[in-house]
N, CA and C of each residue as an Amber inpcrd file, in Angstrom:
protein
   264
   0.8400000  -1.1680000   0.0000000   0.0000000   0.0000000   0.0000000
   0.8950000   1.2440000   0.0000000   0.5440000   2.3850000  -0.6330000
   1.5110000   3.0930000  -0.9810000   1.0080000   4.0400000  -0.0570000
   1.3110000   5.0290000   0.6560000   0.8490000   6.0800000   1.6790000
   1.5720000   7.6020000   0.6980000   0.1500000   8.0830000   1.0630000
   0.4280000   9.5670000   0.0950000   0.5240000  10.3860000   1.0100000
   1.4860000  11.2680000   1.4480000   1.1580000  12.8330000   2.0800000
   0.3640000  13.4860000   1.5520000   0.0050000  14.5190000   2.0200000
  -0.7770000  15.5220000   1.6290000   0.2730000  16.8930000   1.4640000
   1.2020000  17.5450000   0.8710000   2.1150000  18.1740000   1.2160000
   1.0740000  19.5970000   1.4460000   1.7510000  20.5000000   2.3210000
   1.4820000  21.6020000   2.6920000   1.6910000  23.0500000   1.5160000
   0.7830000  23.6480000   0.9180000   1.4570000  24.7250000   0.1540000
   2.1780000  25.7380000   0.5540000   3.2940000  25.9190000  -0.1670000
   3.8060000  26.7510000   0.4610000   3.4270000  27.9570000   0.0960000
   4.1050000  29.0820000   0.9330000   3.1180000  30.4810000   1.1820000
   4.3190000  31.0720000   0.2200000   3.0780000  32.1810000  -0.6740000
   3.6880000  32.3220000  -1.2580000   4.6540000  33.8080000  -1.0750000
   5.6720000  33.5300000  -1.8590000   6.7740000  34.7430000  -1.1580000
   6.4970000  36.0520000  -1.3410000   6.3440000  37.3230000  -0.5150000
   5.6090000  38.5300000  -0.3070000   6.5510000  39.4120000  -0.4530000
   6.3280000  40.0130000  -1.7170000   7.6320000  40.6780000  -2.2060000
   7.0780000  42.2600000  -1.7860000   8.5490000  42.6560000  -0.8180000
   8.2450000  43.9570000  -0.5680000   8.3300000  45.4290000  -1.7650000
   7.5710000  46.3160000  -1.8480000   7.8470000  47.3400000  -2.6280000
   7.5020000  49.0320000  -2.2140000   8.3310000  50.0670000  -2.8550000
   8.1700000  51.0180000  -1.8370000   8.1660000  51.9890000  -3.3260000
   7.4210000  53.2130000  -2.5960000   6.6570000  54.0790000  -3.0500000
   7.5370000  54.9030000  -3.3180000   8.1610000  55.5820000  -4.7180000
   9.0610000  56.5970000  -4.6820000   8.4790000  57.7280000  -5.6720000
   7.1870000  57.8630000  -5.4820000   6.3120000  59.1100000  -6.3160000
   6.2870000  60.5040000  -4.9990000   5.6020000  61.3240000  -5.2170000
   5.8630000  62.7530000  -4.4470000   4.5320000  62.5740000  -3.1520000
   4.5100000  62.6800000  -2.1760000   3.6370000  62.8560000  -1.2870000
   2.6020000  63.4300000  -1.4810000   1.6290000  62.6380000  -1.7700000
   0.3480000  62.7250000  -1.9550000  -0.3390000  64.1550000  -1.1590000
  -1.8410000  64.6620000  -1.6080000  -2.0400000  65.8400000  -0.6400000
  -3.2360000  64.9190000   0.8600000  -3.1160000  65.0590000   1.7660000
  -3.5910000  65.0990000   2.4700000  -2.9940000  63.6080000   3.6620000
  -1.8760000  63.3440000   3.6850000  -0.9760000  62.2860000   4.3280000
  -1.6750000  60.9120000   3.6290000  -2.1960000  60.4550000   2.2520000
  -2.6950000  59.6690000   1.7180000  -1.9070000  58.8410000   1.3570000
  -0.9230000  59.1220000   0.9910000   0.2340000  58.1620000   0.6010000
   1.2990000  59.1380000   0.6490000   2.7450000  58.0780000   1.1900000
   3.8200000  59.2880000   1.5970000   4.9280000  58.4260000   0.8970000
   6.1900000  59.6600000  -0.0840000   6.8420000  59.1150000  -0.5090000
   7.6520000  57.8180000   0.2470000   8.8090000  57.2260000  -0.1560000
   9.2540000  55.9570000   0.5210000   8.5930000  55.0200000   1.2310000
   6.8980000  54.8840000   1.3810000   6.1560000  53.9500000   1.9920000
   6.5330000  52.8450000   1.5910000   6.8140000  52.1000000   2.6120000
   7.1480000  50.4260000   2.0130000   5.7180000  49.8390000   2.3040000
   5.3580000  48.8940000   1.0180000   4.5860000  47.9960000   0.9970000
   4.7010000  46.4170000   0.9210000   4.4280000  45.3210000   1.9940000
   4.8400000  43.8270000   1.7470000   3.4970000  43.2470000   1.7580000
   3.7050000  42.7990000   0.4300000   2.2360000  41.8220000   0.1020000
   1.1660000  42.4960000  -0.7040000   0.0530000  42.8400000  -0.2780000
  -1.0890000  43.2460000  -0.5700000  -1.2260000  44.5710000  -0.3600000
  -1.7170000  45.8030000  -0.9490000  -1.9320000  47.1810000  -0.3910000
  -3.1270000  47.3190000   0.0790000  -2.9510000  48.2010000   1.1270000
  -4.0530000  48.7210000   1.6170000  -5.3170000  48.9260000   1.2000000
  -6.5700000  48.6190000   1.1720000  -7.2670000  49.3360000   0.4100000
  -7.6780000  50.5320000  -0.2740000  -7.0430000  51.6560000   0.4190000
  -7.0490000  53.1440000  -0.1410000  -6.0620000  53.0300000  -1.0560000
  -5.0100000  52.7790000  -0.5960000  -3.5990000  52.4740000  -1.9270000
  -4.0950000  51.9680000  -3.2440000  -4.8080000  50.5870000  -3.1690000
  -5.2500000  49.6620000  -3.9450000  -6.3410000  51.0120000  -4.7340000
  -7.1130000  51.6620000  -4.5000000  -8.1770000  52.1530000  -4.7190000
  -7.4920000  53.4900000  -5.6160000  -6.5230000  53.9650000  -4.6710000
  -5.5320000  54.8640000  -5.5870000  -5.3620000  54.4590000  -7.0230000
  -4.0480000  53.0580000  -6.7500000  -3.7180000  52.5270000  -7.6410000
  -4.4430000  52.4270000  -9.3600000  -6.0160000  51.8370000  -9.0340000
  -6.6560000  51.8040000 -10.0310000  -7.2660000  52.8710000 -10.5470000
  -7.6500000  53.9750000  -9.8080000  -7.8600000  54.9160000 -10.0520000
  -6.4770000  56.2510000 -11.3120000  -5.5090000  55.6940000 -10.9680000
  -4.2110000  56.1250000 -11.2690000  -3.4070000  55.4750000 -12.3150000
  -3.5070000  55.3550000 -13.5900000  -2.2770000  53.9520000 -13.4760000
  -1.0800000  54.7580000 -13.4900000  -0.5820000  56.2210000 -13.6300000
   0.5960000  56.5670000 -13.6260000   1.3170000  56.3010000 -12.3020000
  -0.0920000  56.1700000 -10.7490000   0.8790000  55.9050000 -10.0700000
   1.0100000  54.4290000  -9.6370000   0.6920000  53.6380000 -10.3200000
   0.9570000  52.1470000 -10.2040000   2.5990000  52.1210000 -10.8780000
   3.3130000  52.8610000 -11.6280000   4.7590000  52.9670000 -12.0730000
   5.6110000  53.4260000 -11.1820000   5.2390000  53.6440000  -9.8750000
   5.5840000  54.7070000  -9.1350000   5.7270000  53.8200000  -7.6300000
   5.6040000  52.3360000  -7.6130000   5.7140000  51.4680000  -6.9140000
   7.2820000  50.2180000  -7.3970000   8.2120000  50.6690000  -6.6520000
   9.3510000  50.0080000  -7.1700000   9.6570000  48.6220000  -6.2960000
  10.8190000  47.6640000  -6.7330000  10.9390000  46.2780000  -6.0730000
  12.0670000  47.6480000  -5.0130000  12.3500000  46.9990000  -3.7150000
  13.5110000  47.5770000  -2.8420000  14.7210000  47.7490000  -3.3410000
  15.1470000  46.3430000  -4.2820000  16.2550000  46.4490000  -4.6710000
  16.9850000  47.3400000  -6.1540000  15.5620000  48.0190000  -6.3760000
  15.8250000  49.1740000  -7.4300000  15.5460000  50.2500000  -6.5240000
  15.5750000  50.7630000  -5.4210000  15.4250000  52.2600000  -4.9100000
  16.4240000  53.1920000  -5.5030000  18.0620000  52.8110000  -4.9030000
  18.5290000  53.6020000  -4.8710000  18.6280000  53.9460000  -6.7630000
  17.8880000  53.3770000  -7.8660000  18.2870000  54.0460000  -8.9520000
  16.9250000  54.7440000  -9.3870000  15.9340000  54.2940000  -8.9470000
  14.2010000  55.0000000  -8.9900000  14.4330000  56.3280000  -8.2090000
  15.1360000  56.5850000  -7.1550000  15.4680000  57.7050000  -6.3440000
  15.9750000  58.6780000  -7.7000000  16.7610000  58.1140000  -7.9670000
  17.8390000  58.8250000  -8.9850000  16.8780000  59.7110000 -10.4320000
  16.2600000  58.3140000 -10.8280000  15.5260000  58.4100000 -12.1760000
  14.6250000  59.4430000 -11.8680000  13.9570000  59.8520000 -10.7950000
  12.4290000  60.5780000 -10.2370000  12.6030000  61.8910000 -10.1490000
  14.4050000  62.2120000 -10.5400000  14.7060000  63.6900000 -10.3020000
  15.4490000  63.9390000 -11.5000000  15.0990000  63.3530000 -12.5640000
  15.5720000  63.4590000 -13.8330000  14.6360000  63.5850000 -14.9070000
  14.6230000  65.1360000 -15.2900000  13.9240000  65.5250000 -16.1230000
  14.1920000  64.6540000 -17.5810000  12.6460000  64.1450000 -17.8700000
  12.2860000  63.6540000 -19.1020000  12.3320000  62.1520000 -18.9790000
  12.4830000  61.6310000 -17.6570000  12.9730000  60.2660000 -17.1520000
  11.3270000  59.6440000 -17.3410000  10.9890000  58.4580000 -17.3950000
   9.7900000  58.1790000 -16.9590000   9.1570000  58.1370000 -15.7840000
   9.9660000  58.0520000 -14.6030000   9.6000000  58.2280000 -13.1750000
   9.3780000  59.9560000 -13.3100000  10.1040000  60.1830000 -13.4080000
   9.8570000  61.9570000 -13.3830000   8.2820000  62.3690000 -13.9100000
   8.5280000  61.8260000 -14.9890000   7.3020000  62.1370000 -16.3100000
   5.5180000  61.1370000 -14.8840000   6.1320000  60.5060000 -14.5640000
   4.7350000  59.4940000 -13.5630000   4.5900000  60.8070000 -12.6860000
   5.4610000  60.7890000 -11.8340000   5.1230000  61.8700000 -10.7060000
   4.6420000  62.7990000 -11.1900000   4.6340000  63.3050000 -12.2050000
   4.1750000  64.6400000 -12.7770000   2.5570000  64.6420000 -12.6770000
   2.7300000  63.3450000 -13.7830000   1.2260000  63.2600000 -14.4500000
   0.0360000  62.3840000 -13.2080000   0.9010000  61.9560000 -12.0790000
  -0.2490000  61.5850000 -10.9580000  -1.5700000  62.4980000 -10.4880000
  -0.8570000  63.3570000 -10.4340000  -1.7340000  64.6890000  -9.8350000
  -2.9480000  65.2240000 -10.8820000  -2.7270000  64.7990000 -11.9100000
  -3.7660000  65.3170000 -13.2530000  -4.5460000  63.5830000 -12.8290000
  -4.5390000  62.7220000 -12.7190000  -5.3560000  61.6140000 -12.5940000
  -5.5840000  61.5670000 -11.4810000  -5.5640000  61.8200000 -10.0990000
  -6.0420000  61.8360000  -8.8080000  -7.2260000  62.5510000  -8.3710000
């Protein structure tokens, strides 16, 4: 008789990401917010509401060059932050 486990799924890995667009008006979202997993529902609600600022959500291990790109005129991070505020 052959005996089967049942194996356990594993969870799946919750990749952190952080916010490097301009501080929202009213403490709604603040630049460098780190996010792990799922966003908030206001974020989430942002998000779709926005898609420029869904570009505007980086992996951690690109900060220090999204930092860089976001203050460089004609960059596409630059060009997101701009155009958030006309879709919000």
């Amino acid at each position: 008789m052959v005996s089967r486990t049942k194996e356990k799924p594993k969870p799946k890995d919750k990749i952190s990401t952080i916010y490097v667009g301009p501080d929202l008006p009213h403490g709604v979202l603040k630049r460098y917010t780190v996010f792990t997993g799922d966003y908030p529902p206001n974020v989430e609600a942002l998000r779709q509401k926005s898609p420029s600022l869904c570009g505007l959500f980086v992996s951690l291990d690109k900060l220090s060059d999204a930092r860089r790109r976001v203050n460089v005129q004609g960059d596409l991070l630059n060009t997101l932050s701009k155009q958030i505020f006309k879709e919000i």
